[in-house]
C-alpha distance (Angstrom), angle and dihedral (degrees) to the residues before:
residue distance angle dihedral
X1 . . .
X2 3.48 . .
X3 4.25 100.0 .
X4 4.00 126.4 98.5
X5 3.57 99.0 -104.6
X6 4.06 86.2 56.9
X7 3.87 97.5 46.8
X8 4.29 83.9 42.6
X9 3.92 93.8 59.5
X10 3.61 116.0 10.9
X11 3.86 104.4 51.9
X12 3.81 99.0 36.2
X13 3.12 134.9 105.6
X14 3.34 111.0 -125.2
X15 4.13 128.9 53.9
X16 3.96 102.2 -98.9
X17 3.68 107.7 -150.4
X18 4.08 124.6 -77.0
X19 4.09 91.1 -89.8
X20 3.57 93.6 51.6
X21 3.89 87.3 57.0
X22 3.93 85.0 37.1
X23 4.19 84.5 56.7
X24 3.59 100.5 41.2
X25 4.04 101.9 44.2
X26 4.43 74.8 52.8
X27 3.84 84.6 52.8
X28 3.77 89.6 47.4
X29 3.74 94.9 49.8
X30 3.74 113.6 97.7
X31 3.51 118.5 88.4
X32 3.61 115.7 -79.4
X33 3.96 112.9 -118.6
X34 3.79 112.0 -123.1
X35 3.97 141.4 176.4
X36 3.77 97.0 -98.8
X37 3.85 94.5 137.9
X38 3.82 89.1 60.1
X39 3.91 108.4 110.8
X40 3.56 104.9 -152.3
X41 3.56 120.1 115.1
X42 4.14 141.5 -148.0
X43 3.96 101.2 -100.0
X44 4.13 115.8 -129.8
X45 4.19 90.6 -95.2
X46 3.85 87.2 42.8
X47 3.82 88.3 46.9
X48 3.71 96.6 52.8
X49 3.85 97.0 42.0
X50 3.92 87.4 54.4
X51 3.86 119.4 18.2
X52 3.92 96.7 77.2
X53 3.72 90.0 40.5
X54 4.22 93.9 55.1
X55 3.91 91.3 42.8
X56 3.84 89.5 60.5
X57 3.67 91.6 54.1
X58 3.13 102.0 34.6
X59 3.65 82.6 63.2
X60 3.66 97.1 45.7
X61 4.08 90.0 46.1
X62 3.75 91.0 60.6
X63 4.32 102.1 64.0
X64 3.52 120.4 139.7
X65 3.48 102.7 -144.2
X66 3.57 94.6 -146.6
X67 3.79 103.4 149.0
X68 4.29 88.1 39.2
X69 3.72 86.1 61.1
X70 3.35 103.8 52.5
X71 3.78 95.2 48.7
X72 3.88 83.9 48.8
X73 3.96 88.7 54.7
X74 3.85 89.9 47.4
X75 4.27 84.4 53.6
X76 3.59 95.5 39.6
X77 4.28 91.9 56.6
X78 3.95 80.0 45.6
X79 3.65 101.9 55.2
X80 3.49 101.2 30.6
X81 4.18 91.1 -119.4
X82 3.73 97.7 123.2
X83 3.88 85.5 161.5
X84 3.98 85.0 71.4
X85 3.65 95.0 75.6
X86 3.50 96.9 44.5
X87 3.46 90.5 54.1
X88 4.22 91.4 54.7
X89 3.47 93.6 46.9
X90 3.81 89.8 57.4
X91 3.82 92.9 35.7
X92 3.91 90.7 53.1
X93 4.54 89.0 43.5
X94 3.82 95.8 57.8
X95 4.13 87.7 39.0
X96 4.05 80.1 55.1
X97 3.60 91.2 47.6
X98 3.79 87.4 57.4
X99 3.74 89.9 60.9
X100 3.50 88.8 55.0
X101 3.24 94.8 56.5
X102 3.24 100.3 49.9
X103 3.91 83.1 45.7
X104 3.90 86.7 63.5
X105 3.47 92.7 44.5
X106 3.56 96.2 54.5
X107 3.98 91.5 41.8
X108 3.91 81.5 52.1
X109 4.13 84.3 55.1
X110 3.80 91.7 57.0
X111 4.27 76.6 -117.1
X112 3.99 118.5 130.9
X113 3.90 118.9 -130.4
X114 4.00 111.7 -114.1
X115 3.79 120.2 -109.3
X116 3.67 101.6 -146.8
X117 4.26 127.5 -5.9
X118 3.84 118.9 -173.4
X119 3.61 96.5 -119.2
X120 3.33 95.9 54.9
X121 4.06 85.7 46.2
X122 3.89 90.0 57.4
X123 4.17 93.4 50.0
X124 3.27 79.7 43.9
X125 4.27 97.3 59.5
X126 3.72 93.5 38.4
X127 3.53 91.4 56.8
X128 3.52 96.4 47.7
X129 3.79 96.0 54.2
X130 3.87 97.3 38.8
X131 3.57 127.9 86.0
X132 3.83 121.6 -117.8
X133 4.02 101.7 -80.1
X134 3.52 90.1 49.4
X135 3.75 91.9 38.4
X136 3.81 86.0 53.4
X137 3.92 97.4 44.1
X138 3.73 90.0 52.6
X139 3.21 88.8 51.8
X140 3.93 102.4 54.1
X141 3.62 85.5 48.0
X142 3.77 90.2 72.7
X143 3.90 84.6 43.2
X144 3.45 99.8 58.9
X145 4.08 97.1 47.3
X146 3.45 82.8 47.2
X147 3.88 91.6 71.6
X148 4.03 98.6 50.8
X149 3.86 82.6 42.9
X150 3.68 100.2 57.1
X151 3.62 94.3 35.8
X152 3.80 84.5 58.6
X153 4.05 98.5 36.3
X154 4.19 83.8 48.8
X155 4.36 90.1 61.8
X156 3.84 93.2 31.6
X157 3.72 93.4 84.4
X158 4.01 140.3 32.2
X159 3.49 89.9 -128.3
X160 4.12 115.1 131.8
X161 3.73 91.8 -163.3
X162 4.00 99.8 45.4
X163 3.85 90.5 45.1
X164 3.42 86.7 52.7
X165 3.87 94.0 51.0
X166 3.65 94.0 45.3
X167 4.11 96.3 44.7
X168 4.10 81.3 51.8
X169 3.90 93.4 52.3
X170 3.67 94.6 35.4
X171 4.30 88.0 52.3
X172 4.30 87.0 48.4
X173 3.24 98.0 47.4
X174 3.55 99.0 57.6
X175 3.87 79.8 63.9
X176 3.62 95.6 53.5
X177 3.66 88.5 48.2
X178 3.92 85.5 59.1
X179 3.78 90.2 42.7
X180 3.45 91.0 61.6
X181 3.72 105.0 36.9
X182 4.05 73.6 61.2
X183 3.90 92.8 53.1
X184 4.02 96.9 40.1
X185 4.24 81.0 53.6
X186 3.58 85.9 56.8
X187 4.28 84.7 63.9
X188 4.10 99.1 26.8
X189 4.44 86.8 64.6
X190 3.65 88.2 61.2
X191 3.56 95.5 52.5
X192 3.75 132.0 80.7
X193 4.26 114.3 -117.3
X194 3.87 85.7 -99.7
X195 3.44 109.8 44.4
X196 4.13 76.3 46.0
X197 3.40 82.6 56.4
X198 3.66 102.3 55.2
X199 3.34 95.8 38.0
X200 4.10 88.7 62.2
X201 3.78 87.4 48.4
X202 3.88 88.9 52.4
X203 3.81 86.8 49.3
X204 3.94 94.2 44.7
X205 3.89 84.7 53.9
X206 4.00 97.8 50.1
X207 4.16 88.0 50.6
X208 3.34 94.1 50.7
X209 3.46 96.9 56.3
X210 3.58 95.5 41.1
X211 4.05 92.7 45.6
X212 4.07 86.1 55.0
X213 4.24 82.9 53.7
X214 3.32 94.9 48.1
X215 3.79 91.5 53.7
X216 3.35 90.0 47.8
X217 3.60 99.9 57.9
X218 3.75 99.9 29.9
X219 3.84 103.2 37.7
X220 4.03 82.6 117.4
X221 3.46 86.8 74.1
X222 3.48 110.1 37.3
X223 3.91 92.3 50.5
X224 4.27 90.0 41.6
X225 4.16 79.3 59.5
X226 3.87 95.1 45.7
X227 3.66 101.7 -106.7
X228 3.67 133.8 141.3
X229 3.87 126.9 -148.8
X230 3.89 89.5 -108.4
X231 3.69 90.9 52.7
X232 3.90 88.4 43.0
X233 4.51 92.8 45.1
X234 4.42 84.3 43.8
X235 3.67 91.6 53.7
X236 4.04 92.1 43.3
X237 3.40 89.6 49.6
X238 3.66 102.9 40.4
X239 4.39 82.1 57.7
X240 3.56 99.0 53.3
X241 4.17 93.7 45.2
X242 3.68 84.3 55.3
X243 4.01 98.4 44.4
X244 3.64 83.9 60.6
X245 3.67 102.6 47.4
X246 3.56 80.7 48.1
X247 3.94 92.2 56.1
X248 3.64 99.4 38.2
X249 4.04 87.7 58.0
């Protein structure tokens, strides 16, 4: 991620507009070159602390967003930002390719990708009964535990290749965060400063609960890496303060 176009929209400060995303997810496209030659291999303790852990997000990584997409097109034709659904449909293509990744990895593992999980299941029914912002803030919840959790999944192991894939997901993520800190804006300038307000406290309420579950079911991980639940709840924290200074720019 080291052309203009990347340093221009994904580590500013500010939203861009939807073609700059639409540009820079282009920019972001090609396949992403990665150790998979190197022969080392998880060991069994590294194996247990991990393996369960990936398959759940692997899972997770790999939504269509079918039903976000076409409430997005419905808002796009409204507001006139037709840019704003190209931008998802890329957004949601490189969070697929992150699946497959994983996927790889896993298959790399000798360890089989899961089919369904129930976590996944519940993002899954929100999202399908919610309406676009809250379709979107559910969303970005998983998006900013997902940088504390690769950061810890990438110094959990020895592994050249999985550090590798986690340092890669952990760097584009950070984008997405700012690519949706853009599209939340899109909803936070139609509202007044206290239903802004509320709304925040809502979302502060939803990623708490869903940091605790995410301890829960990956503390393998985090402890494997070295990291305490403070650590873990100051990093989750110190994400979501700056995805809405982001969005209120």
């Amino acid at each position: 991620m080291h052309n203009l176009t990347m340093r221009k929209v994904a580590h500013q400060n500010h939203g861009g507009s939807s073609y700059d995303w639409v540009e820079y997810f282009y920019q972001n496209a090609p396949e992403p070159e990665l150790p998979w030659n190197h022969s080392a291999r998880l060991s069994g303790a590294e194996k247990r602390a991990v393996i369960a852990s990936i398959q759940q997000f692997q899972l997770g990584e790999g939504a269509s967003g079918k039903r976000m997409l076409d409430r997005a097109q419905r808002f796009s034709r409204e507001t006139g930002d037709l840019g704003l659904i190209a931008a998802l449909k890329l957004f949601l293509r490189e969070e697929q390719r992150h699946s497959r990744i994983l996927a790889r990895f896993l298959q790399v593992e000798n360890a089989p990708c899961l089919r369904k999980h129930w976590v996944h299941g519940a993002f899954r029914a929100i999202r399908g009964i919610a309406g676009l912002e809250l379709c979107l803030k559910v969303l970005v919840t998983a998006e900013v535990l997902a940088r504390p959790y690769y950061a810890a999944l990438r110094d959990a192991t020895g592994s050249t290749l999985l550090r590798s894939i986690c340092q890669l997901i952990f760097d584009e993520e950070g984008a997405h965060l700012r690519f949706q800190a853009f599209a939340i804006s899109r909803f936070q300038n139609r509202h007044r400063a206290g239903t802004r307000a509320l709304i925040k406290n809502a979302h502060a309420v939803l990623l708490a609960s869903t940091a605790a579950l995410v301890w829960i079911e990956h503390h393998s991980v985090f402890r494997s890496a070295g990291r305490t639940f403070r650590q873990f709840w100051r990093e989750t924290w110190s994400e979501f303060e700056a995805l809405y200074q982001i969005s209120s720019t």
